[in-house]
C-alpha positions in Angstrom: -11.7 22.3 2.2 -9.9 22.9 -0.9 -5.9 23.4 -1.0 -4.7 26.9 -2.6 -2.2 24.8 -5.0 -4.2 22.8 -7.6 -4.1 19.1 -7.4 -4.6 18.7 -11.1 -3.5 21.7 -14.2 -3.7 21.6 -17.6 -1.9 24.4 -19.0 -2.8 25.1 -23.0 -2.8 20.7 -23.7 -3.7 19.6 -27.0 -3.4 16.3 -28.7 -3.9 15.4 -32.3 -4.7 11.8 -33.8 -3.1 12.4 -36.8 -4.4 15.5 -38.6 -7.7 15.5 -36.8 -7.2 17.5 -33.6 -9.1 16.3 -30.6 -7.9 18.9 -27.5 -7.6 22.6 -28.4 -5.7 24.3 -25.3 -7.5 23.1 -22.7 -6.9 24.7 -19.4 -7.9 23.1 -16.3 -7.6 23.4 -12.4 -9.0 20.6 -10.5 -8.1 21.4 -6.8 -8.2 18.5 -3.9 -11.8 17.4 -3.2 -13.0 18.9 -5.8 -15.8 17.0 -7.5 -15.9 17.9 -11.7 -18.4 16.2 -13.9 -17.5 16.7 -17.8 -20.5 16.6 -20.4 -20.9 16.8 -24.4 -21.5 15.4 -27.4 -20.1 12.5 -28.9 -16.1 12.8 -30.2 -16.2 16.1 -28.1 -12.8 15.4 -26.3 -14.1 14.7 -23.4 -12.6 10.9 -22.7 -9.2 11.9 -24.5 -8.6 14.9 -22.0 -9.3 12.5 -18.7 -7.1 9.9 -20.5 -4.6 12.2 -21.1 -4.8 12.7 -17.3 -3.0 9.4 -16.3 -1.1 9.2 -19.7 -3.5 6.9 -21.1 -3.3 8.9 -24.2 -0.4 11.3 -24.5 -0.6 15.0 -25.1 1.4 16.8 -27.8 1.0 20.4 -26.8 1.4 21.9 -23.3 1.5 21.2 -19.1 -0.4 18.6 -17.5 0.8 18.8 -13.7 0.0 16.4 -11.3 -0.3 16.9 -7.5 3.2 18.6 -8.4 4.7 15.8 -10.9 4.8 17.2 -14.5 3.2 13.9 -17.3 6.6 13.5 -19.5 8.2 10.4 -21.2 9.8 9.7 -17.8 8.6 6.4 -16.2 9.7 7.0 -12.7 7.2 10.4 -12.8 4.6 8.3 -14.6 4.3 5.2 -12.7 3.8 7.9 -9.0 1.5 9.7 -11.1 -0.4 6.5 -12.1 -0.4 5.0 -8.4 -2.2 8.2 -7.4 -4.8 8.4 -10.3 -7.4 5.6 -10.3 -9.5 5.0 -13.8 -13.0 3.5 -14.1 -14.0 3.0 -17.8 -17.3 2.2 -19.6 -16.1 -1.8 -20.0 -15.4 -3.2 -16.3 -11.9 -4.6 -17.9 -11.8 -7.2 -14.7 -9.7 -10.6 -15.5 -12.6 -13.2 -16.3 -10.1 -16.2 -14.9 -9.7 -14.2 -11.8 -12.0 -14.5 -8.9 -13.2 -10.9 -8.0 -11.1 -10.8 -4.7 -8.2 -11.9 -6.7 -9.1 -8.9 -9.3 -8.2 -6.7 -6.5 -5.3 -7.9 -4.7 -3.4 -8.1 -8.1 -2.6 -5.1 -8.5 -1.5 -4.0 -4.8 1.0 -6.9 -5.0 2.2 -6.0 -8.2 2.6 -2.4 -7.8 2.2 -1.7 -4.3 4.4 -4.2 -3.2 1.1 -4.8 -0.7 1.9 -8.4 1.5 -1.0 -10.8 0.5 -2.9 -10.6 3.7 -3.1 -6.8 3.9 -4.1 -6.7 0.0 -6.8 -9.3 1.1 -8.2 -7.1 4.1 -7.8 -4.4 1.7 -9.8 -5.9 -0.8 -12.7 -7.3 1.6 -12.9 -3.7 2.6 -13.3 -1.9 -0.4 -15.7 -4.6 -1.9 -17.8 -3.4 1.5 -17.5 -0.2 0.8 -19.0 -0.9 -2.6 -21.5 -3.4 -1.2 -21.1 -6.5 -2.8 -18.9 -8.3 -0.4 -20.6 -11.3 -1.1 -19.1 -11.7 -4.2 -15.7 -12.2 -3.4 -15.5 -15.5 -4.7 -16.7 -15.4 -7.7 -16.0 -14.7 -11.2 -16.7 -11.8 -13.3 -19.2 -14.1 -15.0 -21.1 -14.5 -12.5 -22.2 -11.1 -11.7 -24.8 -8.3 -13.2 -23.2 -5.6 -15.5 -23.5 -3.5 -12.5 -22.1 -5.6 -9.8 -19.3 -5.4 -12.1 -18.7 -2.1 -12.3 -19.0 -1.6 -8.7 -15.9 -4.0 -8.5 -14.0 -2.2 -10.8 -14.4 1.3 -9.0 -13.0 -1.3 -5.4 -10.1 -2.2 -7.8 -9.4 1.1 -8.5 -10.0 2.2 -4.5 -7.4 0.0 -3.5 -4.7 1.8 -4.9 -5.8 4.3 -2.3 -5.7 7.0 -5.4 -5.7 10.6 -4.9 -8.1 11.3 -7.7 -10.5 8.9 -9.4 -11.6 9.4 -13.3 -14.6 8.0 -14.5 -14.8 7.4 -18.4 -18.8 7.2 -18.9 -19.1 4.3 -16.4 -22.6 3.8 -16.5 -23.1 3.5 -20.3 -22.6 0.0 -20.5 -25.1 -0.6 -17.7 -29.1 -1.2 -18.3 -31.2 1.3 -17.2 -31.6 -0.7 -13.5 -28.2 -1.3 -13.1 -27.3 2.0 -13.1 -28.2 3.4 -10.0 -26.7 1.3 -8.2 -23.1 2.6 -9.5 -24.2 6.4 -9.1 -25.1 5.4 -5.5 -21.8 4.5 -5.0 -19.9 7.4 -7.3 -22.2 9.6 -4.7 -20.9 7.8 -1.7 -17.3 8.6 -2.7 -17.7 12.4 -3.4 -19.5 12.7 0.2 -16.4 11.1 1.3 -14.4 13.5 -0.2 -12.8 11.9 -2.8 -11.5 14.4 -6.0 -13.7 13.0 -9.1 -13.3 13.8 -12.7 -16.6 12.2 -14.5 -17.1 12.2 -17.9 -21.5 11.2 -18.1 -24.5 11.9 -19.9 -26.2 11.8 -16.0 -27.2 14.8 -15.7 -29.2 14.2 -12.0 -25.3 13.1 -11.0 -24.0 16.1 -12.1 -26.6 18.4 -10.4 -26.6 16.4 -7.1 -22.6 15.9 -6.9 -20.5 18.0 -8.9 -18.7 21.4 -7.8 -18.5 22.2 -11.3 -20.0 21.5 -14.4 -17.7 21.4 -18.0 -19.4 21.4 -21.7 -16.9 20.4 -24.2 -17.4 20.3 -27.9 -15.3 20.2 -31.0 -12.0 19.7 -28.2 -12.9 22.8 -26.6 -13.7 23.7 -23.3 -16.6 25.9 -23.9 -18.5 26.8 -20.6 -17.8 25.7 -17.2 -19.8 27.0 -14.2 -21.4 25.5 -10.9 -24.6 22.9 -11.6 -27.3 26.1 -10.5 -25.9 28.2 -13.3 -24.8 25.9 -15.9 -28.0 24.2 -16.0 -30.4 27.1 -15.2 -28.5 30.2 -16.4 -26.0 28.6 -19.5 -24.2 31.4 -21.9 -22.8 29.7 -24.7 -25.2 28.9 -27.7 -24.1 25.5 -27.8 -24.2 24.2 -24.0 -27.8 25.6 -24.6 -28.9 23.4 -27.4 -26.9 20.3 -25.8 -28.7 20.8 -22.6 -32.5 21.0 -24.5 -31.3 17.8 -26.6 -29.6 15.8 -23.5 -32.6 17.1 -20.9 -35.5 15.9 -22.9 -34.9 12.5 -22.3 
């Protein structure tokens, strides 16, 4: 079920890096549960408008409202935001001196305030729910680029996040690790969980997502559910990028 007040708007955002303008009014509704994959070109504004999301990057023109918090310069409204907004990026970003059960209970102690024990139990259960609990003890090193990955998305899990954001996370991966991450990216959106994925995986997006958006040139330029946007697109561009992205 999906609630009648968004979890997620983006009313008119834009954001500039200097004079090159990388978001051009972007409007955007991403209700609870809902599961949104974002696809484009390269330098489209895709990863800037999920980054602007959890303030990563900061928007210069417009609304970005979370689960009823407005993204401003203020800290307090920030830092709830950020506890409710999990990130997984293309690099795993895991602390190489940290064991990978030590990798998640960092941040529940630090910003949860989580007692060690429960952030341990926490951690055990979310590396379970990823499948690699076997790994607990050892370091980042030690592990495949997907195993990896699939601790990062636990990290972010135990913040018990509203929303998860997924900045191309298999395009670091080789081509036989990435299943294993989509497996579990599937897992959570059977579960429920409201996704915003930025990928090039296209068998993702037609198997998971409730929506489908094509960006280019910082532009939101079609958005429709997987049957029509991949049988049935409009624009003249989602067409090309689609015969270009589905050849391979």
């Amino acid at each position: 079920m999906t609630s009648p007040e968004p979890l997620i708007q983006m009313l008119e955002v834009g954001k500039h890096f200097g004079t090159f303008q990388a978001l051009k009014g972007i409007n955007l509704n991403v209700s609870k549960g809902e599961r949104i994959v974002v696809c484009g070109p390269s330098g489209s504004g895709k990863s800037t408008m999920i980054r602007c999301i959890n303030r990563l990057e900061k928007h210069d023109q417009g609304r970005i409202i979370i689960d009823g918090i407005e993204l401003t310069d203020d800290l307090k409204d920030l830092n709830a935001v950020r506890r409710e907004v999990g990130m997984v990026f293309q690099s795993f970003n895991l602390f190489p001196h940290m064991t990978i059960l030590n990798n998640l209970m960092l941040a529940q102690k630090l910003v949860r305030k989580t007692p060690k024990a429960e952030a341990r139990d926490v951690a055990m259960h979310y590396l379970e729910r990823v499948k690699i609990p076997e790994q607990a003890g050892k370091y980042p090193i030690q592990l495949s680029g997907g195993q990896q990955q699939r601790v990062a998305i636990a990290r972010a899990l135990c913040m018990k996040p509203e929303v998860m954001l997924f900045d191309e996370p298999t395009s670091a991966l080789d081509p036989e690790m990435i299943n294993e991450v989509l497996e579990v990216m599937v897992d959570l959106a059977r579960d429920g969980m409201t996704m915003i994925c930025v990928t090039h995986e296209m068998g993702f997006a037609r198997s998971v997502a409730d929506r489908v958006i094509f960006m280019d040139t910082g532009e939101i330029v079609e958005e429709a559910e997987p049957e029509t946007f991949f049988n049935a697109p409009r624009n003249e561009r989602t067409k090309l990028f689609l015969s270009q992205i589905l050849k391979h």
